[in-house]
C-alpha positions as CSV (number, residue, x, y, z in Angstrom):
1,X,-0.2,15.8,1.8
2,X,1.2,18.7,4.3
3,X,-2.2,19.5,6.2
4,X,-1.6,21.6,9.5
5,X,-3.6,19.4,12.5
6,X,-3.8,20.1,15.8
7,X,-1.5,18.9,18.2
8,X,-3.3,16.0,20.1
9,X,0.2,15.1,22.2
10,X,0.7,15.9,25.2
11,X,3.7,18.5,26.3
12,X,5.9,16.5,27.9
13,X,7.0,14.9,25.4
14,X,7.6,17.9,22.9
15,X,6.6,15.2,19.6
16,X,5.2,16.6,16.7
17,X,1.7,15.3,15.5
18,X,2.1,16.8,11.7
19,X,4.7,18.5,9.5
20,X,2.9,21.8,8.2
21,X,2.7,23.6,4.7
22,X,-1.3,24.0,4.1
23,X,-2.9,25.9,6.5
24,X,-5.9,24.2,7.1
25,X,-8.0,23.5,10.2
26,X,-9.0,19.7,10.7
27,X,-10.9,17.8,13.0
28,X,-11.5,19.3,16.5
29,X,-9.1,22.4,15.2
30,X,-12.1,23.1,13.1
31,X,-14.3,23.2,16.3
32,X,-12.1,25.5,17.7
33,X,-11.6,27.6,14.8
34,X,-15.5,28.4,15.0
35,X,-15.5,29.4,18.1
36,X,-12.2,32.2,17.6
37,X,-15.1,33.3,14.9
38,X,-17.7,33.7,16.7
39,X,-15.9,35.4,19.4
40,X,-14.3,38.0,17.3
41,X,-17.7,38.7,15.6
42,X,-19.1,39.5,19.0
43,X,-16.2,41.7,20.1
44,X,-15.9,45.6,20.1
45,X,-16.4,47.3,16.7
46,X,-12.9,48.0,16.4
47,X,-12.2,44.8,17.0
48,X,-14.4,43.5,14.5
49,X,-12.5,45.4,11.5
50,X,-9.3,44.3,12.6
51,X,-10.4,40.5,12.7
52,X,-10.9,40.3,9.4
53,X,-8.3,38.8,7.2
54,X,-6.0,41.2,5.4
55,X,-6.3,40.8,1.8
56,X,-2.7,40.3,0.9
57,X,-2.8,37.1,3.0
58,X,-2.1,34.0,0.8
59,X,-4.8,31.3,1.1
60,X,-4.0,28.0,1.8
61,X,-2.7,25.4,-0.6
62,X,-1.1,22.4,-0.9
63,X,1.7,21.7,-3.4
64,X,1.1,21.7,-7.2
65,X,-0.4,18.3,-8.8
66,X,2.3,16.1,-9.7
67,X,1.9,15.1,-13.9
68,X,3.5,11.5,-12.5
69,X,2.3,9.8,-8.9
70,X,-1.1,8.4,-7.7
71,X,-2.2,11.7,-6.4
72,X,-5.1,13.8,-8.8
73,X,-6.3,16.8,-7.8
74,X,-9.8,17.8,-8.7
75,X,-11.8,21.0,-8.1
76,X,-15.6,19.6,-8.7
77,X,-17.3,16.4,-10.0
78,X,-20.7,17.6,-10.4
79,X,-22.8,16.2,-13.5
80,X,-20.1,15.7,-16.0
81,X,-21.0,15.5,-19.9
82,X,-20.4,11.3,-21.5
83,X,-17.6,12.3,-23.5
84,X,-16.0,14.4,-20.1
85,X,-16.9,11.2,-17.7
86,X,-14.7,8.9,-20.5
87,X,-12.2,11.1,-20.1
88,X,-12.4,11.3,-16.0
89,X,-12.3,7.5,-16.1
90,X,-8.9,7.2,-18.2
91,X,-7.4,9.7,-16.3
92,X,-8.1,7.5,-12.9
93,X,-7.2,4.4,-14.3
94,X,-3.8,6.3,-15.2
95,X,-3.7,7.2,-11.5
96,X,-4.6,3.9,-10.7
97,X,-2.1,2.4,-13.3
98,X,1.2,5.2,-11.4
99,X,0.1,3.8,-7.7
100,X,0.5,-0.3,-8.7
101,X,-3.4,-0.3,-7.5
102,X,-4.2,2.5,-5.2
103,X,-4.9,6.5,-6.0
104,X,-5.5,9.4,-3.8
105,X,-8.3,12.1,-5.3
106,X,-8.7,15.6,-3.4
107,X,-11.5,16.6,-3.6
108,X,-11.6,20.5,-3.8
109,X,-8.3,21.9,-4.9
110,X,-7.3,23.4,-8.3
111,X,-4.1,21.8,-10.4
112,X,-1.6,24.5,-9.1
113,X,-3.3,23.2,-5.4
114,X,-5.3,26.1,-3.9
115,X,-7.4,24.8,-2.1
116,X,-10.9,26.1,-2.7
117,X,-13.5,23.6,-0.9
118,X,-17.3,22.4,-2.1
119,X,-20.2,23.5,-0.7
120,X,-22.1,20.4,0.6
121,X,-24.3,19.9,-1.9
122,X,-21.0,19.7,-4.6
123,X,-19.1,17.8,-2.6
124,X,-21.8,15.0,-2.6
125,X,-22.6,15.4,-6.2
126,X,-18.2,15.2,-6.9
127,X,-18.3,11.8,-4.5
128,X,-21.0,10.0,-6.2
129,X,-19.3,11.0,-9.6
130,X,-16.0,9.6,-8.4
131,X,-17.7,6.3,-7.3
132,X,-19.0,5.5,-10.7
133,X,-15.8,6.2,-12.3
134,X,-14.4,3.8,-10.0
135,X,-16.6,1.2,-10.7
136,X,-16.2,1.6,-14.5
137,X,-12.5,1.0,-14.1
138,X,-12.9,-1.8,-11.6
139,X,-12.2,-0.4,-8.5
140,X,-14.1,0.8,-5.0
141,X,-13.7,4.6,-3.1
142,X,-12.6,5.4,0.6
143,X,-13.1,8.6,1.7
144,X,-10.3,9.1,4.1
145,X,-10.9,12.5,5.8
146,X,-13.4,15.5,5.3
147,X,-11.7,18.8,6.2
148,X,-13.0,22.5,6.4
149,X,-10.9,25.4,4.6
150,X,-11.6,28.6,6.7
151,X,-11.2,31.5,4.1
152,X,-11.8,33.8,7.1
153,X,-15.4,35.7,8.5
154,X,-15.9,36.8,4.8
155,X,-16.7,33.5,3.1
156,X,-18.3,30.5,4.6
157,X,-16.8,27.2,5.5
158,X,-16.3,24.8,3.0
159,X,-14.9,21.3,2.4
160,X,-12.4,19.4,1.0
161,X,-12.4,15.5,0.9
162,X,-9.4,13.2,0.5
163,X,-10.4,9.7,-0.9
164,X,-8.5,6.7,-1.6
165,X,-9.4,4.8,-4.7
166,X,-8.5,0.9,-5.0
167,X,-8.2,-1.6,-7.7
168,X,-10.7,-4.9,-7.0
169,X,-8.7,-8.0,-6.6
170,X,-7.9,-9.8,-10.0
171,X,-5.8,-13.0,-10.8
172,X,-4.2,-12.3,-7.4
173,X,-2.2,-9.0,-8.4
174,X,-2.7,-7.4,-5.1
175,X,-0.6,-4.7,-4.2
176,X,2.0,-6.6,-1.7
177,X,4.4,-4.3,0.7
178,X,6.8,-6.2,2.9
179,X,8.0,-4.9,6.6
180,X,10.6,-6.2,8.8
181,X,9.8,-6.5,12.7
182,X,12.3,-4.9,14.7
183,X,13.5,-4.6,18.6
184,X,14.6,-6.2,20.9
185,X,13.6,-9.4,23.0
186,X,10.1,-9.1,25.4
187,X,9.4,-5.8,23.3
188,X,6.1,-7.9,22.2
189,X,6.9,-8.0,18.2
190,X,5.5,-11.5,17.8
191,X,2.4,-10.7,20.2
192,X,1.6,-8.0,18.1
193,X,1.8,-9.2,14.3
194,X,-0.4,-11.9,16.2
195,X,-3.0,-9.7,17.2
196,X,-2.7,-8.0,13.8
197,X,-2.9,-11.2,11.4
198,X,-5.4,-13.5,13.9
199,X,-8.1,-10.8,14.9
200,X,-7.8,-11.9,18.5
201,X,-6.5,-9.9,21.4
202,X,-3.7,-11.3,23.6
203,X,-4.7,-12.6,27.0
204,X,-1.3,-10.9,28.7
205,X,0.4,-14.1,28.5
206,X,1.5,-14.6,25.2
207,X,-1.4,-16.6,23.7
208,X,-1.2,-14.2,19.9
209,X,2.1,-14.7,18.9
210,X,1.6,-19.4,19.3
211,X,0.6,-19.5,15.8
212,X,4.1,-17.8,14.4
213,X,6.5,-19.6,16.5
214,X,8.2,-22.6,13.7
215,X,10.3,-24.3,16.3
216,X,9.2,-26.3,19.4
217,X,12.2,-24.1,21.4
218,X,10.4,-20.7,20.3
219,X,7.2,-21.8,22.2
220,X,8.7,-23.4,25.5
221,X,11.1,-19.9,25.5
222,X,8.8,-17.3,23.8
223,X,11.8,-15.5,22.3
224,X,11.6,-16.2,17.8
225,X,14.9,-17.4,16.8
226,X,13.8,-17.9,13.2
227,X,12.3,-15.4,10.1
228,X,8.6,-16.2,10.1
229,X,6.2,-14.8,7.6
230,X,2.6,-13.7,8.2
231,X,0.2,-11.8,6.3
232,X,-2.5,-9.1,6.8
233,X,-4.7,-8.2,3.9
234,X,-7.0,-5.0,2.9
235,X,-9.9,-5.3,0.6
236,X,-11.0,-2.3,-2.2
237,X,-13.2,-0.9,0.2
238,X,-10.2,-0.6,3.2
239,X,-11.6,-3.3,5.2
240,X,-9.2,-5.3,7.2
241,X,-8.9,-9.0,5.9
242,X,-7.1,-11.6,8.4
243,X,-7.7,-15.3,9.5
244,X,-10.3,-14.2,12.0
245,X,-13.4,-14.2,9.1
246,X,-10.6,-16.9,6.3
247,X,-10.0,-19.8,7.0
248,X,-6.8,-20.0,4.6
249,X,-3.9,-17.6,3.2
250,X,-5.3,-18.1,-0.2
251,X,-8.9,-17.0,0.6
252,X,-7.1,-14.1,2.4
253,X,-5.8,-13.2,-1.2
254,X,-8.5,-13.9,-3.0
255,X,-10.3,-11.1,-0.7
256,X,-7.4,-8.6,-0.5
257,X,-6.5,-6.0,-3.2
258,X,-3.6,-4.8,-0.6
259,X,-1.7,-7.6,1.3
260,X,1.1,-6.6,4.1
261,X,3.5,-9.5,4.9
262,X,5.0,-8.9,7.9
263,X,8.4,-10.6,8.7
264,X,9.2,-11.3,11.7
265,X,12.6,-11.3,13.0
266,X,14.9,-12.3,16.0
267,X,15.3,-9.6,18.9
268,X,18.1,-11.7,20.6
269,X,21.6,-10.3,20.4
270,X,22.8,-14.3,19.7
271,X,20.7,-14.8,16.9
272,X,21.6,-10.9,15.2
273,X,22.9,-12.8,12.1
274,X,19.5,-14.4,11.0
275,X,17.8,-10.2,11.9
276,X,20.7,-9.0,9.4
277,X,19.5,-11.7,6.8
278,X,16.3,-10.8,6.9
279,X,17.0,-7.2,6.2
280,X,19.4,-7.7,3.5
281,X,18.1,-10.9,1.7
282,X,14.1,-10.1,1.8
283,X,14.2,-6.4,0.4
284,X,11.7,-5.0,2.9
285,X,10.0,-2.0,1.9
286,X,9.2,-0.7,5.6
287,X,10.7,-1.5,9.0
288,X,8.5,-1.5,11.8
289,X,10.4,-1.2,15.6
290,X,9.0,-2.0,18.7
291,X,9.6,-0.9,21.6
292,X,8.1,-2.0,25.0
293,X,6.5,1.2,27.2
294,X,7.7,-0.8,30.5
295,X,11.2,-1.4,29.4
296,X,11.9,1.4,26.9
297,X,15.1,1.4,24.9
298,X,17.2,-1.4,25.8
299,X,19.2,-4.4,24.6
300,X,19.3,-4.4,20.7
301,X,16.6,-2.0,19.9
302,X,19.6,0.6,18.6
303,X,21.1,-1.7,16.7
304,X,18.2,-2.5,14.9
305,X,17.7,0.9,14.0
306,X,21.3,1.4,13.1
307,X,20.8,-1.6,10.6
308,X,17.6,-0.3,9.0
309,X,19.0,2.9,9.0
310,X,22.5,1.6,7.3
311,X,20.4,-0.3,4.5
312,X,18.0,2.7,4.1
313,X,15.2,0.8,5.1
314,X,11.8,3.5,5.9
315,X,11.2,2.6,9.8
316,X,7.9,4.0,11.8
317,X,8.3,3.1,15.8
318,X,5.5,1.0,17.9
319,X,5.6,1.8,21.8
320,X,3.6,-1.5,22.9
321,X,1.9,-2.8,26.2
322,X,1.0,0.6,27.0
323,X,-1.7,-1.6,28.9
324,X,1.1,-2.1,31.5
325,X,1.5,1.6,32.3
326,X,-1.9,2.2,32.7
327,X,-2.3,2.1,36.5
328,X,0.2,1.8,39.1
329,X,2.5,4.1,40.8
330,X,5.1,6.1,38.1
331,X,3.3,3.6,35.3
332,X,1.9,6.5,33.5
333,X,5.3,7.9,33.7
334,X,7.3,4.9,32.0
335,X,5.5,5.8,29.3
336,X,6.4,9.2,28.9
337,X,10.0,8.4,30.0
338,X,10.2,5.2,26.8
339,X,8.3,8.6,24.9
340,X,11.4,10.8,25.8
341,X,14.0,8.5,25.2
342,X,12.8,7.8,21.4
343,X,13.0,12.0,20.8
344,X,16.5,12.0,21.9
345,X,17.7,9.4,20.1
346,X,15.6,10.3,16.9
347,X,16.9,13.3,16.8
348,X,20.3,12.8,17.2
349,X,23.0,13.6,14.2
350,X,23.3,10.2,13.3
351,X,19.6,9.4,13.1
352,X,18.3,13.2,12.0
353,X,14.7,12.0,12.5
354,X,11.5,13.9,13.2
355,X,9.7,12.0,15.4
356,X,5.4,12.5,14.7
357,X,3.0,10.9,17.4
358,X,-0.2,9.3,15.7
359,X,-3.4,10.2,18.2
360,X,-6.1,9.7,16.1
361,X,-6.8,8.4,12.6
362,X,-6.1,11.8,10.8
363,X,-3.0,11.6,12.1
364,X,-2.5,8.3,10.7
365,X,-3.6,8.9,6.9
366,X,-1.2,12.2,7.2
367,X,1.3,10.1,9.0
368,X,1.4,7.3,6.0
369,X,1.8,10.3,3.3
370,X,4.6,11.9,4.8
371,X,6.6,8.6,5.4
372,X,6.8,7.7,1.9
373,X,7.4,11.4,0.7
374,X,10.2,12.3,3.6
375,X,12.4,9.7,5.0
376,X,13.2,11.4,7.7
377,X,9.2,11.5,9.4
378,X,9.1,8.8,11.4
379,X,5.8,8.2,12.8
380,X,4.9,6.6,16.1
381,X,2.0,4.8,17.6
382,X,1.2,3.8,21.3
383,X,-0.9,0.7,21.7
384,X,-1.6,-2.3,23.9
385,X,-2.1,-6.1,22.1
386,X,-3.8,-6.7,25.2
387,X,-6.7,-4.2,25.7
388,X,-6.3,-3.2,21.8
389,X,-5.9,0.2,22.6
390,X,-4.8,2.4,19.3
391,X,-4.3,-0.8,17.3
392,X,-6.9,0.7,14.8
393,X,-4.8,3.8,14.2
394,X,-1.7,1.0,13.1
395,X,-4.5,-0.3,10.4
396,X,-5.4,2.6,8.8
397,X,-1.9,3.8,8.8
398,X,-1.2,0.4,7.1
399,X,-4.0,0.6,4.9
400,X,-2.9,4.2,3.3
401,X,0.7,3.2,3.3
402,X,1.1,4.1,-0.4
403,X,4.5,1.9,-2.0
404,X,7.9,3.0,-2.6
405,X,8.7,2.2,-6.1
406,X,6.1,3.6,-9.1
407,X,5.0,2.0,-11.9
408,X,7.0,3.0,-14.0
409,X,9.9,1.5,-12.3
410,X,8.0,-1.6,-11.5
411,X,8.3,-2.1,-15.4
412,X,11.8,-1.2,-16.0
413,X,12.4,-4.5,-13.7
414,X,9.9,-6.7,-15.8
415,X,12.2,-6.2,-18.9
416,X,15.2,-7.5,-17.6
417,X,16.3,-11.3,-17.5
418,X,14.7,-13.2,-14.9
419,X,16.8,-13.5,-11.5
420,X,15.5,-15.1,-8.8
421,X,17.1,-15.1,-5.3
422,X,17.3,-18.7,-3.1
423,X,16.6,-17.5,0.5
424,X,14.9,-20.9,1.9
425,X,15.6,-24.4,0.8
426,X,12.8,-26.9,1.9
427,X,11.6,-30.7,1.4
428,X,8.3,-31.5,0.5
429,X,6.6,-34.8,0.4
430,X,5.4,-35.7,-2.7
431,X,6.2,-32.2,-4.2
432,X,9.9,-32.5,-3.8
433,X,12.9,-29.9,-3.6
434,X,11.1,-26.1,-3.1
435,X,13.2,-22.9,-3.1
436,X,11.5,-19.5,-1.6
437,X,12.5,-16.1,-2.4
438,X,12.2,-13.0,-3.8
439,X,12.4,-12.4,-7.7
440,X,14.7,-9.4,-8.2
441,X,14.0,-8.9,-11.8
442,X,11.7,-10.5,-15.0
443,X,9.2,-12.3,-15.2
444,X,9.0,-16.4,-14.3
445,X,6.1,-18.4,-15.3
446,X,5.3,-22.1,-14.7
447,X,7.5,-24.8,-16.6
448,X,10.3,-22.3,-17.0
449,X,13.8,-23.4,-17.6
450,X,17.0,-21.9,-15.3
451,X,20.0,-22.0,-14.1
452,X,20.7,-22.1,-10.5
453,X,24.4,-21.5,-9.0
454,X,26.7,-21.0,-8.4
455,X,27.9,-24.2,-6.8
456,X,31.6,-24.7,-4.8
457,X,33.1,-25.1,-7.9
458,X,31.4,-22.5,-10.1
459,X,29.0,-23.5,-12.2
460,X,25.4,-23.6,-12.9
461,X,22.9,-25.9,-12.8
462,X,19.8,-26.4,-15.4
463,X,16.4,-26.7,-14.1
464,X,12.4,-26.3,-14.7
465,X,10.1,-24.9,-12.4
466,X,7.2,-26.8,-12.0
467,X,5.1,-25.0,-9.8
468,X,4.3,-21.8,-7.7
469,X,3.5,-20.2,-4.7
470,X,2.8,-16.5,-3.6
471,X,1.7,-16.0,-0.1
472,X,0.8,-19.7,0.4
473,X,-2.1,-19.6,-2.6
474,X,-1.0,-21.0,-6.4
475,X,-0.2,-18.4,-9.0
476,X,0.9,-19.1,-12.2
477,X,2.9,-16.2,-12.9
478,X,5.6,-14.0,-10.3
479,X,6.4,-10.4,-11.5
480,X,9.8,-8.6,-10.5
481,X,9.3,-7.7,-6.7
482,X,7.0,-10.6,-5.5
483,X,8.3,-12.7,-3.2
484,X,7.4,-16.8,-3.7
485,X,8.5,-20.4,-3.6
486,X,8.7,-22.1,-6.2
487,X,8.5,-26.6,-7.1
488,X,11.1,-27.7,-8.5
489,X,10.4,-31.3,-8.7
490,X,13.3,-33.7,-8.3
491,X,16.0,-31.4,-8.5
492,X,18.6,-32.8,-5.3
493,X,18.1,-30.6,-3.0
494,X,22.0,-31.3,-1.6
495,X,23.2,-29.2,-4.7
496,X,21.2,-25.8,-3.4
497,X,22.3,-23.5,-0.6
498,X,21.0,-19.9,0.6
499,X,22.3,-17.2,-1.5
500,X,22.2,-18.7,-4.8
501,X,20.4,-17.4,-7.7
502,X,18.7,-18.9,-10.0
503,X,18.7,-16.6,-13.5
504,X,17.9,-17.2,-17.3
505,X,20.2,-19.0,-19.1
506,X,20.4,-16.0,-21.4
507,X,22.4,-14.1,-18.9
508,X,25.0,-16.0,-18.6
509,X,25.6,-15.2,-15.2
510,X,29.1,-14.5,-13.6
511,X,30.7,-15.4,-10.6
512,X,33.6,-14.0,-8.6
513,X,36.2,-15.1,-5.2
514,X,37.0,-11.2,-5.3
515,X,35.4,-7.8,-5.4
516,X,35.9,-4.3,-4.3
517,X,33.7,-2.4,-2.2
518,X,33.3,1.7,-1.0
519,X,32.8,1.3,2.2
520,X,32.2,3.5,5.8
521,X,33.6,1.7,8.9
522,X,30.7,2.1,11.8
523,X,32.6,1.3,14.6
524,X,35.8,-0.9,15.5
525,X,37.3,-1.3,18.7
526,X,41.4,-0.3,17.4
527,X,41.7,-0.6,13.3
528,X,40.2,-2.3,10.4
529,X,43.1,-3.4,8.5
530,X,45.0,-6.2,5.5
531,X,44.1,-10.2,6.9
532,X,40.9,-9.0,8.6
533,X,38.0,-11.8,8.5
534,X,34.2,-10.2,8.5
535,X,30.7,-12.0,8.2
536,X,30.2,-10.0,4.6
537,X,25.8,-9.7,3.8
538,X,25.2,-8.2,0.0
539,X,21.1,-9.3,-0.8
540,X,21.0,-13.0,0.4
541,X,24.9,-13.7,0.4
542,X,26.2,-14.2,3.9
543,X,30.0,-15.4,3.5
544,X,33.2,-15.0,5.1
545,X,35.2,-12.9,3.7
546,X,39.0,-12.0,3.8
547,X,40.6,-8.0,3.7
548,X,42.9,-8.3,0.8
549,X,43.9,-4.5,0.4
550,X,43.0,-1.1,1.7
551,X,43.2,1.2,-1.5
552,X,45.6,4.4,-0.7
553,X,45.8,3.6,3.3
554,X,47.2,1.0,5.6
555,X,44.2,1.0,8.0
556,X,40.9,2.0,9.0
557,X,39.6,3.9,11.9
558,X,36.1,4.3,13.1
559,X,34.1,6.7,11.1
560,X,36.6,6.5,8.0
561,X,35.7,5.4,4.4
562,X,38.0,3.9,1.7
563,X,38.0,1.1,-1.2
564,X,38.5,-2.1,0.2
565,X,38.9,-5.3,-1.6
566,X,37.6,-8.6,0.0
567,X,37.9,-12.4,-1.0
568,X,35.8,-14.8,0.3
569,X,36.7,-17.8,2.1
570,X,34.5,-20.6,0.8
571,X,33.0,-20.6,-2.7
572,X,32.6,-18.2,-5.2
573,X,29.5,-16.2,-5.2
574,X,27.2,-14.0,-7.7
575,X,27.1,-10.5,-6.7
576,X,25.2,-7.6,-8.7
577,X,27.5,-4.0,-9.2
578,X,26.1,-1.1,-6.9
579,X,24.4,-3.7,-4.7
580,X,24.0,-2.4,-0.9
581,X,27.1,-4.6,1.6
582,X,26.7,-5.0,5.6
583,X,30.2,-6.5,7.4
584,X,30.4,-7.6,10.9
585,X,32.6,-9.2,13.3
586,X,32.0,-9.0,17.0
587,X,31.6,-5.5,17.4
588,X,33.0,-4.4,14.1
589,X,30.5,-2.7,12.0
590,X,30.6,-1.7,8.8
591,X,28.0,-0.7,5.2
592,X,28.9,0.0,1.6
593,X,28.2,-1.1,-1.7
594,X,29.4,-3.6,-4.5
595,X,32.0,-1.3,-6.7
596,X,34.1,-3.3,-8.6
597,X,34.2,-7.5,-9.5
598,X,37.7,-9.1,-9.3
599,X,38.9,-12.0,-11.4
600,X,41.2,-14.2,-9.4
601,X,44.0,-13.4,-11.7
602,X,44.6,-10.3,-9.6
603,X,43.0,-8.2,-12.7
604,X,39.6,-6.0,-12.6
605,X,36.8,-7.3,-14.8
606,X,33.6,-6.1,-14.5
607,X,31.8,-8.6,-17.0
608,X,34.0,-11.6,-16.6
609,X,35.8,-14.0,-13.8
610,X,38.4,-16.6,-14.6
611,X,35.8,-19.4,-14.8
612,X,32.8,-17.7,-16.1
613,X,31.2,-18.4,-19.8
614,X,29.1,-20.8,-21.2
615,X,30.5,-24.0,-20.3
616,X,30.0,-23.7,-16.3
617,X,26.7,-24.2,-17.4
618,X,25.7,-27.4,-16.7
C-alpha cells in the first residue's frame, strides 16, 4: 500500500522513509496536520477562505482493488444481513486462499480505492464484524495501523484501518518463507538470527549466535564456515514464537501459522563457494545483508549483493551493533558514514535501488508491502543484538512480509511430477541414509517410490522414502516449495552426492555432459574465451565445467553477452531448460541461464542425451 508518512530520518543521510501515491497523514503527521488546522482557522478572514481546499483537488486514494492478490478493500462492516455475512466469509477465505494463509483488509476505502474513512463508532462495528468472519473460516485479525484521512476544514477526521488476517495453524501447513543471511565476516549475521530465534539478547561477546555454530572450529573462531538453518515462527494473532517460551522445533510449528527459516551463510571470502550454494541450491525467497555500523561496507559485503542481485533474489539491509556507536567520540558519526555509504552504492546504475529507512513500526508494515510489490525498495533497519534496540521493527517487518509466489502458482507446481533436489547427505543411527532439500515441484508422501541420479555413469537409482521431516517436526506429506529431509532407510549412502535429484519414475528424467547457456560476463581480468575452466552453480549443481565454443565470437570481454556452450568435467548432470547459471573462477564472474541441452554426439536435443531412456533406470 503507497501511504505518504512522515519522514522520521534524519537529513544527513537523504534516505527515504516511504514511497508516496496516497496522500494521507499517519502517525505523528496526523498530529501535526491538526495543528496546520487549527492555525489556519485562527488566521485573518482572508486567510481563512483561502485555506480551504479547492474543490477540484482530487482526494486521496490508493490503487484500485486487485480481482487476484490477498488484498480486499472494504468500505463498512457494520451489521451485515446472514445471507451478506456468508457471503463476506467466502470472499475472505478466497483472500485467504490467493495469500497461501495471510490477507490484508482496508478498512475504509471503496473498490476503485478512494479512500473515504469510518467514523469511530463504524469502524468498531466493521472490526468486530471482520473478527467473526475470521473466526468462521478459521483464522485470527491484526490490526496493523489506524490512519486519519484529512478531507480538509470542511469534513471531520476520519479513519481508515489496515488489518492482517491469518489462517490458524493446521496439519503443519504454515506459511514458510526462506531468507539467506548475507555480509561479510564480524558484521554480526549469526549474533543476530540468535537473538532473533533464542529470545535472548547478546552479552557483546558472542554468546547468541553458540547455538548455530555445527563445527567445533566455528565456536573456537566465531566466523560460520557452514549453511546452518534456524527458524523463527509467527502465530495467527502476529505473536512472535521462538525457543525462548518451546522447548522444540516441532512445538514451534505446532504454534506458528507463519514460520521464517533463516539460512545462515559464510561471510569469509575462502569459504564464498558454500554462500553461492546456498543462494543457488536453497531457492531463498528474501536476502537479508548485514552490515556492521562500526565497520560499514567492507570485505565481501558487495559481493554478496552482487550475487543476490545476479540471481534476483529480493534483499532488505540490517546496519547492526549500532550499540557500538552510541557513545564515544565520532561514534554517532560511523553510523551515519556506514548510512551514506549504503545510499551510494544503492543507488548506483548497477544496483538502481531506493534505499527506505524503517523508524518506527509504520514504517515497517509499509516497508514489507512495498518490497514484495517493487523490487527495487530496499528497506533498511538499524539495530543493536546487544541492547535490542529496533529489533521489534525487524519482527513486524517479518511478520507482514507477504510471499512472492500466489496461489495460483503454488498449484501450477503441485501438478507436475515430483522432483526433489539432494542438497545434504547425512547418516543417521538407526534411521539410516537421510537426504535434505527442497522439493521443486509435486507432491511426495510417505512410502513413495523414486528415482535418484544421476550417478557417474548415468543412471538412476530406485528407492522408497520412508519417512519425513519439515523443519525438524514429522509430516507426512511435502508440497512443491517446502524444504525437508527425507528417510530413506538402507539405501548406501556412498551412491548419493549433492546435486542429484530424486524425481518420479514417470519422468524419465534426462541427463547431459553438455549444454548451452545465454550468458553476461560480470567481470574478467583480460578475456573469457574456448578451453576456459569455471566452477559452473545451476539450482544445487556445482561442477566444473569446460568452454567448448563461443557462438558467433572468438572471446569475451567484461560486460559482453553471448551463447556459450560448456561441458562438464566430471559426471553428467540433470539440468532443467531456463534454469538461472552462476560461473566463477578467481575473479571471473559471470550469470545466465540454461538455454539449450547438448547430446554428446555434438547434436542439440532438448528432450534426449546419448544415454537417456528407460534402461538407465536401475
Amino acid at each position: 500500500m503507497d501511504v505518504q508518512l512522515t519522514d522520521h530520518c534524519g537529513t544527513k543521510t537523504g534516505l527515504k522513509t516511504s514511497n508516496v501515491n496516497a496522500k494521507v497523514t499517519a502517525g505523528s503527521g496526523s498530529a501535526q496536520g491538526n495543528n496546520r488546522t487549527k492555525k489556519t482557522r485562527r488566521g485573518k478572514r482572508g486567510k481563512r477562505r483561502r485555506g480551504k481546499k479547492p474543490k477540484d483537488e482530487p482526494p486521496p486514494y490508493l490503487p484500485p482493488e486487485a480481482e487476484e492478490g490477498n488484498i480486499e478493500y472494504k468500505l463498512k462492516l457494520v451489521n451485515p444481513t446472514q445471507y451478506r455475512f456468508e457471503h463476506l466469509a467466502t470472499q475472505l477465505k478466497w483472500r485467504l486462499q490467493e495469500g497461501r494463509g495471510e490477507a490484508v483488509y482496508q478498512i475504509g476505502v471503496e473498490d476503485n480505492g478512494l479512500l473515504v474513512g469510518l467514523s469511530d463508532a463504524d469502524m468498531r462495528a466493521s472490526l468486530k464484524t471482520l473478527k467473526r468472519m475470521a473466526e468462521k473460516v478459521g483464522a485470527d485479525i491484526t490490526l496493523l495501523r489506524e490512519r486519519e484521512v484529512d478531507y480538509g476544514i470542511e469534513r471531520s477526521c476520519r479513519k481508515i484501518a489496515e488489518v492482517l488476517v491469518r489462517k490458524v495453524p493446521d496439519d503443519q501447513q504454515f506459511l514458510d518463507l526462506r531468507v539467506a543471511v548475507l555480509g561479510n565476516v564480524d558484521s554480526g549475521k549469526s549474533t543476530l538470527l540468535g537473538v532473533l530465534t533464542q529470545g535472548e539478547l547478546d552479552n557483546g561477546r558472542g554468546r547468541a549466535r553458540l547455538n548455530l555454530f555445527r563445527h567445533l572450529h566455528e565456536i573456537q573462531s566465531g566466523r560460520t564456515s557452514s549453511i546452518s538453518f534456524e527458524i523463527l515462527g509467527f502465530n495467527s494473532k502476529g505473536e512472535v514464537v521462538n525457543y525462548s517460551d518451546s522447548r522444540s522445533a516441532e512445538e514451534i510449528c505446532e504454534s506458528s501459522s507463519k514460520m521464517i527459516t533463516f539460512m545462515d551463510l559464510a561471510g569469509h571470502h575462502k569459504y564464498l563457494k558454500t554462500t553461492i550454494f546456498g543462494l543457488t541450491s536453497y531457492c531463498p525467497d528474501f536476502a537479508m545483508l548485514v552490515v556492521g555500523a562500526n565497520t560499514g561496507i567492507v570485505g565481501t559485503t558487495r559481493e554478496h549483493l552482487g550475487l543476490a542481485m545476479a540471481l534476483k533474489v529480493p534483499i532488505f539491509v540490517v546496519v547492526s551493533k549500532v550499540d557500538v556507536c552510541v557513545c564515544g567520540s565520532g561514534a554517532r558519526g560511523a553510523l551515519e558514514r556506514t548510512l551514506r555509504q549504503l545510499e551510494r552504492l544503492l543507488k548506483q546504475p548497477g544496483c538502481a535501488k531506493v534505499p527506505l529507512l524503517v523508524a518506527n513500526a509504520d514504517d515497517a508494515v509499509t516497508a514489507a508491502q512495498q518490497f514484495t510489490q517493487s523490487h527495487s525498495v530496499t528497506p533498511i533497519f538499524t539495530l543493536s543484538s546487544v541492547t535490542g534496540e529496533n529489533l521489534d521493527l525487524l519482527k513486524v517487518f517479518l511478520n507482514v512480509l507477504p510471499p512472492l509466489s500466489n496461489s495460483k502458482e503454488q498449484e501450477e507446481l503441485m501438478q507436475q511430477l515430483t522432483e526433489f533436489q539432494v542438497d545434504e547427505i547425512y547418516s543417521v543411527p538407526e534411521v539410516g541414509t537421510v537426504v535434505g532439500g527442497t522439493l521443486y515441484s509435486g507432491v511426495c508422501g510417505e512410502g513413495e517410490r523414486l528415482v535418484v541420479g544421476p550417478t557417474d555413469d548415468g543412471r538412476f537409482l530406485r528407492l522408497r522414502v520412508l519417512s519425513m521431516q519439515r523443519n525438524r517436526s514429522s509430516c507426512r506429506v511435502l508440497r512443491a516449495g517446502q524444504a525437508a529431509t527425507l528417510a530413506l532407510g538402507n539405501f548406501p549412502r556412498t551412491l548419493l552426492r549433492k546435486g542429484m535429484v530424486m524425481v518420479s519414475p514417470k519422468m524419465n528424467p534426462t541427463i547431459c555432459w553438455r549444454f548451452e547457456a545465454a550468458v553476461v560476463l560480470l567481470f574478467h581480468a583480460k578475456t573469457f574465451r574456448r578451453g576456459f575452466q569455471v566452477t559452473v552453480h545451476v539450482g544445487n549443481v556445482r561442477q566444473t565445467a569446460t568452454v567448448e565454443c563461443l557462438h558467433g565470437k572468438e572471446e569475451l570481454r567484461t560486460g559482453e553477452s553471448a551463447v556459450v556452450c560448456f561441458r562438464f568435467l566430471k559426471h553428467p548432470e540433470y539440468l532443467r531448460l531456463g534454469a538461472k547459471l552462476l560461473f566463477r573462477e578467481g575473479v571471473t564472474k559471470g550469470i545466465g541461464h540454461v538455454a539449450q541441452l547438448l547430446s554428446d554426439l555434438n547434436t542439440p536435443d532438448q528432450n534426449h542425451t546419448h544415454n537417456n531412456n528407460n534402461n538407465n533406470i536401475a
